[in-house]
PDB file of N, CA, C and O in Angstrom:
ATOM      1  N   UNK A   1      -6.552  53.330 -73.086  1.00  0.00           N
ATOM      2  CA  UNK A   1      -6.165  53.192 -74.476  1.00  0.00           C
ATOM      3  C   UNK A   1      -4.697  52.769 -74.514  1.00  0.00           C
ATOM      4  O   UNK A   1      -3.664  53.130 -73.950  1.00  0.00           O
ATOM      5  N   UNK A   2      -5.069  51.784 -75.484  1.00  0.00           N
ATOM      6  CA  UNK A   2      -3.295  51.367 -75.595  1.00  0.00           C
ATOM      7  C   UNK A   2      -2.266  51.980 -76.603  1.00  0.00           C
ATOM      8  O   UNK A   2      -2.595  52.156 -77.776  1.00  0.00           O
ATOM      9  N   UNK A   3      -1.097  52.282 -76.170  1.00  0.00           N
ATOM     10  CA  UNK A   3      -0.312  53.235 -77.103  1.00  0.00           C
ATOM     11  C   UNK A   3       0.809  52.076 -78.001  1.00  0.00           C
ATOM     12  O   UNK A   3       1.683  51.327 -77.563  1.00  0.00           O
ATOM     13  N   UNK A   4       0.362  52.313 -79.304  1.00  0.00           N
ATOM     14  CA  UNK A   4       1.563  51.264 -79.962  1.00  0.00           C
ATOM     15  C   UNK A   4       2.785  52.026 -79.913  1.00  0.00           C
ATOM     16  O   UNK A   4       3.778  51.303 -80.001  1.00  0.00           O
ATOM     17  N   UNK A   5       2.995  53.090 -79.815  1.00  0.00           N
ATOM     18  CA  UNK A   5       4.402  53.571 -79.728  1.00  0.00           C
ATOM     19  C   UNK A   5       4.807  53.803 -81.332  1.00  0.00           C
ATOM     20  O   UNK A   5       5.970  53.577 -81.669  1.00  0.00           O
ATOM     21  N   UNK A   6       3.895  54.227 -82.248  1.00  0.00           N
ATOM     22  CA  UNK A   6       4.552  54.255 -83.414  1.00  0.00           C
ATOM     23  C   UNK A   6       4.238  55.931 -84.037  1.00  0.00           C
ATOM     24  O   UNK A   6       3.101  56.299 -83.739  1.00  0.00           O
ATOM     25  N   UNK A   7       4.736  56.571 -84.526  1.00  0.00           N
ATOM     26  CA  UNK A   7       4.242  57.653 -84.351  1.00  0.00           C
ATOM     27  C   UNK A   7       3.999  58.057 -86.271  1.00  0.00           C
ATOM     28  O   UNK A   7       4.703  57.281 -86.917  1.00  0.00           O
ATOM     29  N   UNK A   8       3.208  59.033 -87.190  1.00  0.00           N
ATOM     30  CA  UNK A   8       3.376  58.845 -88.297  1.00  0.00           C
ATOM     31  C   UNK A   8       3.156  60.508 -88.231  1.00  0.00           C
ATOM     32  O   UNK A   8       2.673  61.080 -87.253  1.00  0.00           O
ATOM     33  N   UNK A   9       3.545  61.086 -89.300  1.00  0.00           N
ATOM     34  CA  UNK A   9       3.399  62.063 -89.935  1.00  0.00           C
ATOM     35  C   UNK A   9       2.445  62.579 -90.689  1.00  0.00           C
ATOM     36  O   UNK A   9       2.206  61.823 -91.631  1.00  0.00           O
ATOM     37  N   UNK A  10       1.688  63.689 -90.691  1.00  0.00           N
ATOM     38  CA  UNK A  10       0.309  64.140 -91.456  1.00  0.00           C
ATOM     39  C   UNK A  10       1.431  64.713 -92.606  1.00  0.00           C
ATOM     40  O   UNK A  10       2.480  65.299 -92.340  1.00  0.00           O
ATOM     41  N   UNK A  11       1.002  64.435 -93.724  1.00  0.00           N
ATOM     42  CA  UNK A  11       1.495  65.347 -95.003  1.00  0.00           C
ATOM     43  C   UNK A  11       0.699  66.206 -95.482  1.00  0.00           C
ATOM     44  O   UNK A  11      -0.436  66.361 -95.033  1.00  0.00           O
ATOM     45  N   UNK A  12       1.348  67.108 -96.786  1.00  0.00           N
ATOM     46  CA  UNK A  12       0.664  68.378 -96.941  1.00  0.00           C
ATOM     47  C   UNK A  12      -0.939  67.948 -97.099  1.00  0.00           C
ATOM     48  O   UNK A  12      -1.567  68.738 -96.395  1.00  0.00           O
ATOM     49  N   UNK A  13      -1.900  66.963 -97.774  1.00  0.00           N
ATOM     50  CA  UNK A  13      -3.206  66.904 -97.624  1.00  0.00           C
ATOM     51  C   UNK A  13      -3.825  66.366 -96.662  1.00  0.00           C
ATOM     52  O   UNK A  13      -4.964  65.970 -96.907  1.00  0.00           O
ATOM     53  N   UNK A  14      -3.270  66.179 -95.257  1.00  0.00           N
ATOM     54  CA  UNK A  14      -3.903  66.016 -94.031  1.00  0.00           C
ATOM     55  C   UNK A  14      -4.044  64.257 -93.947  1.00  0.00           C
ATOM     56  O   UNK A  14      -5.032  63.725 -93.440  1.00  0.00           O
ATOM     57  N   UNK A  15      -3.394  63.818 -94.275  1.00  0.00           N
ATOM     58  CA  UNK A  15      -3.230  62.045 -94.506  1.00  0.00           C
ATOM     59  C   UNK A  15      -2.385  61.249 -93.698  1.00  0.00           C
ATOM     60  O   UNK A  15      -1.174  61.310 -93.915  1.00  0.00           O
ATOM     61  N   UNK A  16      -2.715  60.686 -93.014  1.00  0.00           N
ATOM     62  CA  UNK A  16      -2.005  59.598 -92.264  1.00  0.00           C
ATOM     63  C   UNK A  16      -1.963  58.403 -92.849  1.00  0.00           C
ATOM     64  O   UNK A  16      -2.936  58.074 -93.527  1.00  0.00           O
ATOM     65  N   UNK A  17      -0.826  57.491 -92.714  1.00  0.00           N
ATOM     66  CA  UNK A  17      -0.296  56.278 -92.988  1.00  0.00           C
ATOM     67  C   UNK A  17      -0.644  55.127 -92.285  1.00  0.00           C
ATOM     68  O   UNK A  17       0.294  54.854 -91.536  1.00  0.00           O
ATOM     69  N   UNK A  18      -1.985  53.944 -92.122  1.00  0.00           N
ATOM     70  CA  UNK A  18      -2.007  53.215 -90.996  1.00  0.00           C
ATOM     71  C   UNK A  18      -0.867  52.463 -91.123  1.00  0.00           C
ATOM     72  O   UNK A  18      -0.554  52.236 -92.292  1.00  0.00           O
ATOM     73  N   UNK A  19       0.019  51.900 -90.077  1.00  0.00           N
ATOM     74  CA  UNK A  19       0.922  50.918 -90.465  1.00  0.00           C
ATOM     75  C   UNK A  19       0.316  49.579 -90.683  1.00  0.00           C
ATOM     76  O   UNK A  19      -0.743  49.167 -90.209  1.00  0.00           O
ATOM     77  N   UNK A  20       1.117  48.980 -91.446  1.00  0.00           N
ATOM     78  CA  UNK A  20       0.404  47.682 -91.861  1.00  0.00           C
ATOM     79  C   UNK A  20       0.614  46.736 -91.052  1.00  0.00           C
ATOM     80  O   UNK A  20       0.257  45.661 -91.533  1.00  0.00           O
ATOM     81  N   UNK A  21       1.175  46.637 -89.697  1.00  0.00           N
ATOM     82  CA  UNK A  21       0.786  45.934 -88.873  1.00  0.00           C
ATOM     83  C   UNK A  21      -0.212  46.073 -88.643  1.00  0.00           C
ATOM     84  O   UNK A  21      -0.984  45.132 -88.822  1.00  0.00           O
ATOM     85  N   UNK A  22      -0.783  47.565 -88.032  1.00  0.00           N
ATOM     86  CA  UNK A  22      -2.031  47.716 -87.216  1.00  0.00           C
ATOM     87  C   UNK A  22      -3.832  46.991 -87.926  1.00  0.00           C
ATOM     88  O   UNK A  22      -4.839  46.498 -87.417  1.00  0.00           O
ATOM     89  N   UNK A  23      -3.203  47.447 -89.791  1.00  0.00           N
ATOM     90  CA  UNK A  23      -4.158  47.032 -91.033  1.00  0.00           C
ATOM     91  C   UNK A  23      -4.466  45.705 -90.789  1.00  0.00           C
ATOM     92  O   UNK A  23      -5.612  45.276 -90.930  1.00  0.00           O
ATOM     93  N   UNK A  24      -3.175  44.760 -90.297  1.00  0.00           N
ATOM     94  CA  UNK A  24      -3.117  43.220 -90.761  1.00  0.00           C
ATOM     95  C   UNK A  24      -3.521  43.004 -89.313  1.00  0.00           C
ATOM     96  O   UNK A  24      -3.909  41.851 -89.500  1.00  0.00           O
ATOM     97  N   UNK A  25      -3.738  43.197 -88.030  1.00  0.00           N
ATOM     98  CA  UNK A  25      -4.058  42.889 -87.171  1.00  0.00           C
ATOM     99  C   UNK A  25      -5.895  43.036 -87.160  1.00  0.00           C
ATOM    100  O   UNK A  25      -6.630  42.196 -86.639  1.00  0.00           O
ATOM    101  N   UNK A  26      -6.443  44.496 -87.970  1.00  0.00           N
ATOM    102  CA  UNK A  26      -7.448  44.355 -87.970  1.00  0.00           C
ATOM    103  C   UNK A  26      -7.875  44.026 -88.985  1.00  0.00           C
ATOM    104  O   UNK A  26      -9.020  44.404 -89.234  1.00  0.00           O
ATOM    105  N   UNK A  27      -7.336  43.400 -89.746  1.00  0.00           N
ATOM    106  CA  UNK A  27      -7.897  42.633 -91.129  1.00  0.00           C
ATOM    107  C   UNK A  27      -8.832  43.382 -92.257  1.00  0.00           C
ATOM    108  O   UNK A  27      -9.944  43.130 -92.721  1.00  0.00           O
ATOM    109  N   UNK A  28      -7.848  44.440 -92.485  1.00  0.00           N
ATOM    110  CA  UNK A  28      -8.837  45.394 -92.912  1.00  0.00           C
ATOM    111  C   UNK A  28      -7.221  45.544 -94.408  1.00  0.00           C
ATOM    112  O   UNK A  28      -6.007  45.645 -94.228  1.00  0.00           O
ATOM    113  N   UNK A  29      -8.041  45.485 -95.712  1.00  0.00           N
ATOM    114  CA  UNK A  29      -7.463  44.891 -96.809  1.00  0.00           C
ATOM    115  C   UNK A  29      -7.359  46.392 -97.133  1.00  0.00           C
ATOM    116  O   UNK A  29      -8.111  47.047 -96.412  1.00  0.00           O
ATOM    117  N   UNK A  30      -6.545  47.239 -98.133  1.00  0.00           N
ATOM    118  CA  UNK A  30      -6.039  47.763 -99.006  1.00  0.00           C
ATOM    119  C   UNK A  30      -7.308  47.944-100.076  1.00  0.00           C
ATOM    120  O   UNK A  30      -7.752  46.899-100.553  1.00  0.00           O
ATOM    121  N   UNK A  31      -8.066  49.505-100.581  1.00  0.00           N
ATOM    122  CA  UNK A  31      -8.960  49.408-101.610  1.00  0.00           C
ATOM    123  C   UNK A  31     -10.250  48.696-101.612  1.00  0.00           C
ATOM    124  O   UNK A  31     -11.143  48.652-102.458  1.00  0.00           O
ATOM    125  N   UNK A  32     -10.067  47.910 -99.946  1.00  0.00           N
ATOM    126  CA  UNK A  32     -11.334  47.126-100.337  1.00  0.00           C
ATOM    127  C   UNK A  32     -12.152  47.717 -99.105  1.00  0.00           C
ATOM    128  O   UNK A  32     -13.338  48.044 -99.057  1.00  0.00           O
ATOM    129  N   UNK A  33     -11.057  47.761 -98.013  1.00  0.00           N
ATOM    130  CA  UNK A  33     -11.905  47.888 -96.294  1.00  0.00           C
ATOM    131  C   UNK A  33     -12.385  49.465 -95.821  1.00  0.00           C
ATOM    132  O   UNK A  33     -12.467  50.114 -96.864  1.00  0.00           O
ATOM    133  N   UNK A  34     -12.583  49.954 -95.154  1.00  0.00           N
ATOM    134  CA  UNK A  34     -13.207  51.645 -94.660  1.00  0.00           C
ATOM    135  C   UNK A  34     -12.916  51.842 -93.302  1.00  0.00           C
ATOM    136  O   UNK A  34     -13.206  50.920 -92.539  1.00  0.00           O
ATOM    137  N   UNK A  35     -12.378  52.902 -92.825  1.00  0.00           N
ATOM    138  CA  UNK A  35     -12.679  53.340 -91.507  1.00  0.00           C
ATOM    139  C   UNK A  35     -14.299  54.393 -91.139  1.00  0.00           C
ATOM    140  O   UNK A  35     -14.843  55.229 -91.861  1.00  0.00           O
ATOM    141  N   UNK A  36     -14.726  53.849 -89.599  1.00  0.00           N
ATOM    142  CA  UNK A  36     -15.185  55.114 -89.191  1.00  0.00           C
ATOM    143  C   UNK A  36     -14.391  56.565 -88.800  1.00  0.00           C
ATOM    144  O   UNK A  36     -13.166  56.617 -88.694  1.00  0.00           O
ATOM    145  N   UNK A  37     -14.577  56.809 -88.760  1.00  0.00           N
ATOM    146  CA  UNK A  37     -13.433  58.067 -87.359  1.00  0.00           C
ATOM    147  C   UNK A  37     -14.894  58.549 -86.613  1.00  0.00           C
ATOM    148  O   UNK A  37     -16.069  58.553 -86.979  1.00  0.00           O
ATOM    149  N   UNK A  38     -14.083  59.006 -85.203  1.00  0.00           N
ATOM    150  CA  UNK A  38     -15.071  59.136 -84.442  1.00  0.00           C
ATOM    151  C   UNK A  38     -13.995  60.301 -83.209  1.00  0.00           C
ATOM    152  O   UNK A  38     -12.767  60.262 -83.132  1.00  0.00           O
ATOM    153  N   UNK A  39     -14.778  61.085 -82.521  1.00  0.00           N
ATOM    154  CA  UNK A  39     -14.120  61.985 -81.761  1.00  0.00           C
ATOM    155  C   UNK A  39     -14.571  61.825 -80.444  1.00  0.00           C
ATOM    156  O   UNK A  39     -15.697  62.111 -80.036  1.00  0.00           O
ATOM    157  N   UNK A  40     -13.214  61.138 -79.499  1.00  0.00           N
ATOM    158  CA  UNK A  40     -13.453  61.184 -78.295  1.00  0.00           C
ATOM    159  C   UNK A  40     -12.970  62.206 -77.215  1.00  0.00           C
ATOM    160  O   UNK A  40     -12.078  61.809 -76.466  1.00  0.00           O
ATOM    161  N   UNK A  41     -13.529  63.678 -77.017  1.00  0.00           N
ATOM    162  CA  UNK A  41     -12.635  64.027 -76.413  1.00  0.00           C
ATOM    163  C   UNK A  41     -11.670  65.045 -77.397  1.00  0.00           C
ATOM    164  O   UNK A  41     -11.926  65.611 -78.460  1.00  0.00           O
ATOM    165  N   UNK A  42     -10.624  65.016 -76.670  1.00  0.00           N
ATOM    166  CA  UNK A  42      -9.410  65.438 -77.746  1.00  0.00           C
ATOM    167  C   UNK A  42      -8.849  63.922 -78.519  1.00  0.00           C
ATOM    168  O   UNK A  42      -7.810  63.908 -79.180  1.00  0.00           O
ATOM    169  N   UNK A  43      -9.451  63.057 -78.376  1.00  0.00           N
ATOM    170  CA  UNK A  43      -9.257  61.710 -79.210  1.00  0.00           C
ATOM    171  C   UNK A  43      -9.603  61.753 -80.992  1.00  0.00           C
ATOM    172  O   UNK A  43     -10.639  61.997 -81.612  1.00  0.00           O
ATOM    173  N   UNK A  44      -8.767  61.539 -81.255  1.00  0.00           N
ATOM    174  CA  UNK A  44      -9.084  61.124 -82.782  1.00  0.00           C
ATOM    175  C   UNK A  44      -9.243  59.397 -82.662  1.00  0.00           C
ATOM    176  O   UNK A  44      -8.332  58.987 -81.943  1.00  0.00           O
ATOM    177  N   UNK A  45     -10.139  58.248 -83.158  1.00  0.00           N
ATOM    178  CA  UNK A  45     -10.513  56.996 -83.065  1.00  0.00           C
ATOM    179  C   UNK A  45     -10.871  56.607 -84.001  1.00  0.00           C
ATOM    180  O   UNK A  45     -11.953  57.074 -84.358  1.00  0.00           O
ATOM    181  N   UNK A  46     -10.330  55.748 -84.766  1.00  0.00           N
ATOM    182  CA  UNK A  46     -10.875  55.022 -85.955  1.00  0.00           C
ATOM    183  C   UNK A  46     -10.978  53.557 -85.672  1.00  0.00           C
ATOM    184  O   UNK A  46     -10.170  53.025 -84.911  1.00  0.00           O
ATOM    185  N   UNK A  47     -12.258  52.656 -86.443  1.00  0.00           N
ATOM    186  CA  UNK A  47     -12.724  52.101 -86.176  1.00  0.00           C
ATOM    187  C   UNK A  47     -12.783  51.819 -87.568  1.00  0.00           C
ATOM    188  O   UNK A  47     -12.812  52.710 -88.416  1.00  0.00           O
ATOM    189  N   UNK A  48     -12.815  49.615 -88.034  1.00  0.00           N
ATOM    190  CA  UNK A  48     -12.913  49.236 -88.912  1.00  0.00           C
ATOM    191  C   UNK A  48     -14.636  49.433 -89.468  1.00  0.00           C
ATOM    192  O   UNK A  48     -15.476  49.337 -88.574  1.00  0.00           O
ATOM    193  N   UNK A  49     -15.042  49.646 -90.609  1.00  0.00           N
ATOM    194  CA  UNK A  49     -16.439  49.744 -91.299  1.00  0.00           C
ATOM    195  C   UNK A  49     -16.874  48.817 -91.365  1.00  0.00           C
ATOM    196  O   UNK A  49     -16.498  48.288 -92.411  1.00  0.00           O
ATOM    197  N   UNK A  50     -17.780  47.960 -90.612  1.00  0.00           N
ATOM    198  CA  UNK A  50     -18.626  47.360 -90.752  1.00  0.00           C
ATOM    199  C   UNK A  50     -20.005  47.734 -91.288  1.00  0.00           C
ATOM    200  O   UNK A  50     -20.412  48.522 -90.434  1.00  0.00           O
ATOM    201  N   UNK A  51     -20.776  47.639 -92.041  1.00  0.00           N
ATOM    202  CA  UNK A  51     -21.932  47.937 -92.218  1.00  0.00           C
ATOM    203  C   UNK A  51     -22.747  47.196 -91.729  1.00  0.00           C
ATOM    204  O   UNK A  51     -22.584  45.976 -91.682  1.00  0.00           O
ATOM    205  N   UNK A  52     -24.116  48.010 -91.127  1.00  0.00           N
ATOM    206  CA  UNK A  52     -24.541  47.139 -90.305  1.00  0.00           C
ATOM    207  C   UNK A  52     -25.917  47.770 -90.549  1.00  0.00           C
ATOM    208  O   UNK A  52     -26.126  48.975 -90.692  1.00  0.00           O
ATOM    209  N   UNK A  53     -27.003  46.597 -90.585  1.00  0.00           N
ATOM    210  CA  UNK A  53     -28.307  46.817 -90.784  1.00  0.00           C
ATOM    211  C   UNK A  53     -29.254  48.527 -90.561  1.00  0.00           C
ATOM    212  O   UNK A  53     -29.427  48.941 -89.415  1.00  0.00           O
ATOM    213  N   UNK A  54     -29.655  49.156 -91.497  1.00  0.00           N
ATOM    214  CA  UNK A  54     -30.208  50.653 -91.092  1.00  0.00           C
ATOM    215  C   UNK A  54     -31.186  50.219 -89.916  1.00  0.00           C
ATOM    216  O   UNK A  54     -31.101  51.002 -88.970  1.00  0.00           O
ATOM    217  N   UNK A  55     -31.929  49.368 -89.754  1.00  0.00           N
ATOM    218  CA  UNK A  55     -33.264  49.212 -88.984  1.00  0.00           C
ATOM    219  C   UNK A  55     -33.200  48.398 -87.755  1.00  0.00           C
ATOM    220  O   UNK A  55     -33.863  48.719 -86.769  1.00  0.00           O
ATOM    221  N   UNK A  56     -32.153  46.977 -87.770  1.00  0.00           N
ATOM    222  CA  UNK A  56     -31.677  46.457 -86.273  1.00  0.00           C
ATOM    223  C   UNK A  56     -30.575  46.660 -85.864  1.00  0.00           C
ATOM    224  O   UNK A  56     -30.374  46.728 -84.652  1.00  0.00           O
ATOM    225  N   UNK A  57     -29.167  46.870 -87.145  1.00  0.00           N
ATOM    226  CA  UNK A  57     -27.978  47.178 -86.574  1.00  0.00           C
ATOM    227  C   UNK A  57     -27.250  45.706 -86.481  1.00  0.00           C
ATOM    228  O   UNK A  57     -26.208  45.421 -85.891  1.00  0.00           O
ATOM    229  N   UNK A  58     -28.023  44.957 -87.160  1.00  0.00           N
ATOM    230  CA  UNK A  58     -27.170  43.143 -87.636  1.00  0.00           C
ATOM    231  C   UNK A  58     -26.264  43.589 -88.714  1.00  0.00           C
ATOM    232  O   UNK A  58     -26.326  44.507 -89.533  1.00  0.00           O
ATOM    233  N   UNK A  59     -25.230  42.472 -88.415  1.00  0.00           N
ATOM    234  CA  UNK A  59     -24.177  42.489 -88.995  1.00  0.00           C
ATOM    235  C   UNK A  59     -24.267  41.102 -90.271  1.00  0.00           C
ATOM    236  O   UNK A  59     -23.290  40.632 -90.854  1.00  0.00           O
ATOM    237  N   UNK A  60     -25.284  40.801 -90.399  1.00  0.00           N
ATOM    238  CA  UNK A  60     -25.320  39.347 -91.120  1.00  0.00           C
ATOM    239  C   UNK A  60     -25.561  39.247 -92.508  1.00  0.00           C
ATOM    240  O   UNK A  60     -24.924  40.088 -93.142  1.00  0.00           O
ATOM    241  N   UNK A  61     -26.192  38.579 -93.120  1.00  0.00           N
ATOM    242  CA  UNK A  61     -26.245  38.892 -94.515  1.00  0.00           C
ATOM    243  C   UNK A  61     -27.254  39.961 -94.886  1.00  0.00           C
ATOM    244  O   UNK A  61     -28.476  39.979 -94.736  1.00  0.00           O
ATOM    245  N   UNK A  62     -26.394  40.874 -95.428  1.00  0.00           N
ATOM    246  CA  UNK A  62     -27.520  41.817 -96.226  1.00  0.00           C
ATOM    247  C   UNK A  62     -27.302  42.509 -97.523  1.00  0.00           C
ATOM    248  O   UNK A  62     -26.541  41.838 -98.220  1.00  0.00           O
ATOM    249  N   UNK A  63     -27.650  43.489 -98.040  1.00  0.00           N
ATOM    250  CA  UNK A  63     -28.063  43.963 -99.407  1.00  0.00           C
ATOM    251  C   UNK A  63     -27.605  45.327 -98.783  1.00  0.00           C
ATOM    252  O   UNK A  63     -27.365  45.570 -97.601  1.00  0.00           O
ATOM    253  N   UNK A  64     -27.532  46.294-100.055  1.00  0.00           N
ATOM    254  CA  UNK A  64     -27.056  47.936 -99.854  1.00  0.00           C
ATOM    255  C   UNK A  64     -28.205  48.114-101.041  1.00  0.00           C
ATOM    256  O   UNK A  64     -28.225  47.365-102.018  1.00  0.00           O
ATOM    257  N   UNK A  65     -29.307  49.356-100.816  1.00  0.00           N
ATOM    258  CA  UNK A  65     -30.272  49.928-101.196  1.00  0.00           C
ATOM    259  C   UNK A  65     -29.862  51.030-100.983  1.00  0.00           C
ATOM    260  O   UNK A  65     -29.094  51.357-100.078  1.00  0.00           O
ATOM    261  N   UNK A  66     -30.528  51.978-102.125  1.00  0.00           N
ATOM    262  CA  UNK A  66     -30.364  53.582-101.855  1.00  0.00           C
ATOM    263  C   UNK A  66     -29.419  53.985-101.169  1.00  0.00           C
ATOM    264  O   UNK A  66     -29.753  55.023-100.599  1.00  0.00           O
ATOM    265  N   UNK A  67     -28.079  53.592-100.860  1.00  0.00           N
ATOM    266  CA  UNK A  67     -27.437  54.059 -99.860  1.00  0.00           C
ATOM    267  C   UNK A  67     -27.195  53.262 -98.725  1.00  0.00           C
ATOM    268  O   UNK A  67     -26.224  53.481 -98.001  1.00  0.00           O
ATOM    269  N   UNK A  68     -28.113  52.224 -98.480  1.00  0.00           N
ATOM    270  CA  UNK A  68     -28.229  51.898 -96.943  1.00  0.00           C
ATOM    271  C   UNK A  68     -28.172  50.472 -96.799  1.00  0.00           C
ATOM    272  O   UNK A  68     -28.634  49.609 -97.546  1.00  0.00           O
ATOM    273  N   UNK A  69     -27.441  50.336 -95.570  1.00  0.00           N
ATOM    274  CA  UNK A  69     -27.960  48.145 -95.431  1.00  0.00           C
ATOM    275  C   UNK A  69     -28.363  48.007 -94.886  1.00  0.00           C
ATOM    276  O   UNK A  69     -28.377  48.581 -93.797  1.00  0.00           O
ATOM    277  N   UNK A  70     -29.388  46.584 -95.480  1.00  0.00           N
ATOM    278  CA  UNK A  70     -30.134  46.282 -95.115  1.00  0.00           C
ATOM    279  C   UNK A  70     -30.329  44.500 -95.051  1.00  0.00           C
ATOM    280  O   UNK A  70     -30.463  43.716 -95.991  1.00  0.00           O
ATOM    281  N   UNK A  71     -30.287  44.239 -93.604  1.00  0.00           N
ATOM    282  CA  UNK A  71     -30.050  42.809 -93.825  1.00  0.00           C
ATOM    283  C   UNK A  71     -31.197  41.960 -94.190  1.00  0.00           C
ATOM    284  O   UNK A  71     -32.251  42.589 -94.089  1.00  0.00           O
ATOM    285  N   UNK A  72     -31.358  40.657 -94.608  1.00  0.00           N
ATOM    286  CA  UNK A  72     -32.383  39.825 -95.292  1.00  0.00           C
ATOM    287  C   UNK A  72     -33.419  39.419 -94.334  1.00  0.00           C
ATOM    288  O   UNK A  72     -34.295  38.778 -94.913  1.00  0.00           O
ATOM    289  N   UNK A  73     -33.663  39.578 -92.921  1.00  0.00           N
ATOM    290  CA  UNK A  73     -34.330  39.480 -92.115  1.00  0.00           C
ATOM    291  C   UNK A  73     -35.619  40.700 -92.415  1.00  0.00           C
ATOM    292  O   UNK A  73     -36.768  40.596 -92.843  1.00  0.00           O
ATOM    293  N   UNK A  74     -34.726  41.949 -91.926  1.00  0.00           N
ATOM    294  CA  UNK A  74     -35.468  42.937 -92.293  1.00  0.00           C
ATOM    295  C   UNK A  74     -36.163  43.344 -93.426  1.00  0.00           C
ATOM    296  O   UNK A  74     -37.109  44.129 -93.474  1.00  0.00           O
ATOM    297  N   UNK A  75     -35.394  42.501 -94.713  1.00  0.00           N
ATOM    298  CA  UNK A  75     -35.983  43.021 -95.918  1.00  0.00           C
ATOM    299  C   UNK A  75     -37.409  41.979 -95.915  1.00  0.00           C
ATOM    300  O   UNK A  75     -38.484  42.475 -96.250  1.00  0.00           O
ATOM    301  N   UNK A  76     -37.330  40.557 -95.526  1.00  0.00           N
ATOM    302  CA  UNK A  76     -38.697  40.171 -95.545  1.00  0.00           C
ATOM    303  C   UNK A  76     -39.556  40.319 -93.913  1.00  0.00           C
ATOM    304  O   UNK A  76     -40.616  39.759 -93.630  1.00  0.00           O
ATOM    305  N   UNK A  77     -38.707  41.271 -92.965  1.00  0.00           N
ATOM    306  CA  UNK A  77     -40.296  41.353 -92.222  1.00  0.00           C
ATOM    307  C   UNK A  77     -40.947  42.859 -93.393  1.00  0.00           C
ATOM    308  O   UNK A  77     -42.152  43.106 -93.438  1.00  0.00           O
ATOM    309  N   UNK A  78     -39.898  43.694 -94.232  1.00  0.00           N
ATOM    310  CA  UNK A  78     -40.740  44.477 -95.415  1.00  0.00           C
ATOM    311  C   UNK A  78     -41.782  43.836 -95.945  1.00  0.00           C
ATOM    312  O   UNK A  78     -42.981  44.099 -96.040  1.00  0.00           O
ATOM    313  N   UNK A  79     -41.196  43.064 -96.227  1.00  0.00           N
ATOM    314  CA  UNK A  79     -42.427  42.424 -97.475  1.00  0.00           C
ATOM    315  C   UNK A  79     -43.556  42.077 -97.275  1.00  0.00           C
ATOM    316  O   UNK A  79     -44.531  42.083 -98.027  1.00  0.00           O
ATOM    317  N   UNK A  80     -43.366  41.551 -95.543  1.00  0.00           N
ATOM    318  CA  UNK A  80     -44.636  41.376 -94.781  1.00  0.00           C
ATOM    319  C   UNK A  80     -45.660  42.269 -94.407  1.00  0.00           C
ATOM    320  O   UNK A  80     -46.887  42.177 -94.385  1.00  0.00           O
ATOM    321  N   UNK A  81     -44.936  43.068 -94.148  1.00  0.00           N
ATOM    322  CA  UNK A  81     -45.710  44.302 -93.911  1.00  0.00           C
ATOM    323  C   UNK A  81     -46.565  45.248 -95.435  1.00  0.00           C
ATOM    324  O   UNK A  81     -47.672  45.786 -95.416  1.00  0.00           O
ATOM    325  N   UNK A  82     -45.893  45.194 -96.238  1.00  0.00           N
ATOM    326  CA  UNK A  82     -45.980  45.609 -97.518  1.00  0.00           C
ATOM    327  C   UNK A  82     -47.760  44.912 -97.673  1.00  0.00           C
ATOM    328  O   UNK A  82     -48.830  45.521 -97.637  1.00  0.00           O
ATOM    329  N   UNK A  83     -47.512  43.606 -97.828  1.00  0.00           N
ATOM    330  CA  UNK A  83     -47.923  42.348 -97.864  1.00  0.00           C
ATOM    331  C   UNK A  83     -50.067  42.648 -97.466  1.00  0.00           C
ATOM    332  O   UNK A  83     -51.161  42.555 -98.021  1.00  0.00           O
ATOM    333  N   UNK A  84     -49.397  43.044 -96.079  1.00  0.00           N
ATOM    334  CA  UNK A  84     -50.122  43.124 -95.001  1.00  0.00           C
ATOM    335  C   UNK A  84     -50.766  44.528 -95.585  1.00  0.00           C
ATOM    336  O   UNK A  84     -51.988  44.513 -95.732  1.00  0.00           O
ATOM    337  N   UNK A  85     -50.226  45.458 -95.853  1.00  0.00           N
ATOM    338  CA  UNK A  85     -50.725  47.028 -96.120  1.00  0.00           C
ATOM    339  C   UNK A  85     -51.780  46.811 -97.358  1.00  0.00           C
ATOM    340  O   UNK A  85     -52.816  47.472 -97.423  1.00  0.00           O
ATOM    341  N   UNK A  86     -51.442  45.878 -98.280  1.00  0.00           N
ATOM    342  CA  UNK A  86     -52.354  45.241 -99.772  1.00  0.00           C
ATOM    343  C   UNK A  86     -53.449  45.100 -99.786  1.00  0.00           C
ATOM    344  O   UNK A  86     -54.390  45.504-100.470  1.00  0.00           O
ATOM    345  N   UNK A  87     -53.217  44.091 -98.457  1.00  0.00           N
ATOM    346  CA  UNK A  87     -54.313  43.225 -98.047  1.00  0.00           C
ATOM    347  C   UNK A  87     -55.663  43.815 -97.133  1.00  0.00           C
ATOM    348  O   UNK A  87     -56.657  43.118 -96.931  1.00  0.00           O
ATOM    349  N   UNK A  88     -55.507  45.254 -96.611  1.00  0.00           N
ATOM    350  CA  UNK A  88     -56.225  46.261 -96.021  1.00  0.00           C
ATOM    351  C   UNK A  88     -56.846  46.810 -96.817  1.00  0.00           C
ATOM    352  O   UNK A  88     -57.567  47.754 -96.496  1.00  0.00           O
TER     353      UNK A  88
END
């Protein structure tokens, strides 16, 4: 792991500051972008939010249902199947 050497301060509600280098390097916008966090270890790791398909885990065009994405591949092998269940 690489250390940027920058160090930030937790304030009284447990909040860290990303610096906006690190933001603008991962292209991750202000109000618009998300982190994961994830625990490695004694590691704290955050990771930009991609959403990514509930059923293959594609990153390509998709839709948000109930909660969940779902890319346009998957939504018509649904339909096929749907399709297919009718037709029985």
């Amino acid at each position: 792991m690489k250390s940027t050497g920058i160090i930030r301060p937790i304030d009284r509600m447990g909040r860290v500051v990303i610096p906006k280098e690190i933001r603008r390097h991962l292209h991750v916008e202000n109000d618009i972008d998300s982190f994961e966090i994830y625990m490695e270890g004694d590691f704290v790791v955050l990771k930009k939010y991609e959403p990514t398909c509930i059923f293959c885990g594609n990153l390509g065009e998709s839709v948000e249902m109930n909660g969940h994405t779902v890319c346009n591949k998957c939504i018509e092998r649904l339909r096929k199947k749907a399709a297919e269940e009718q037709g029985e």
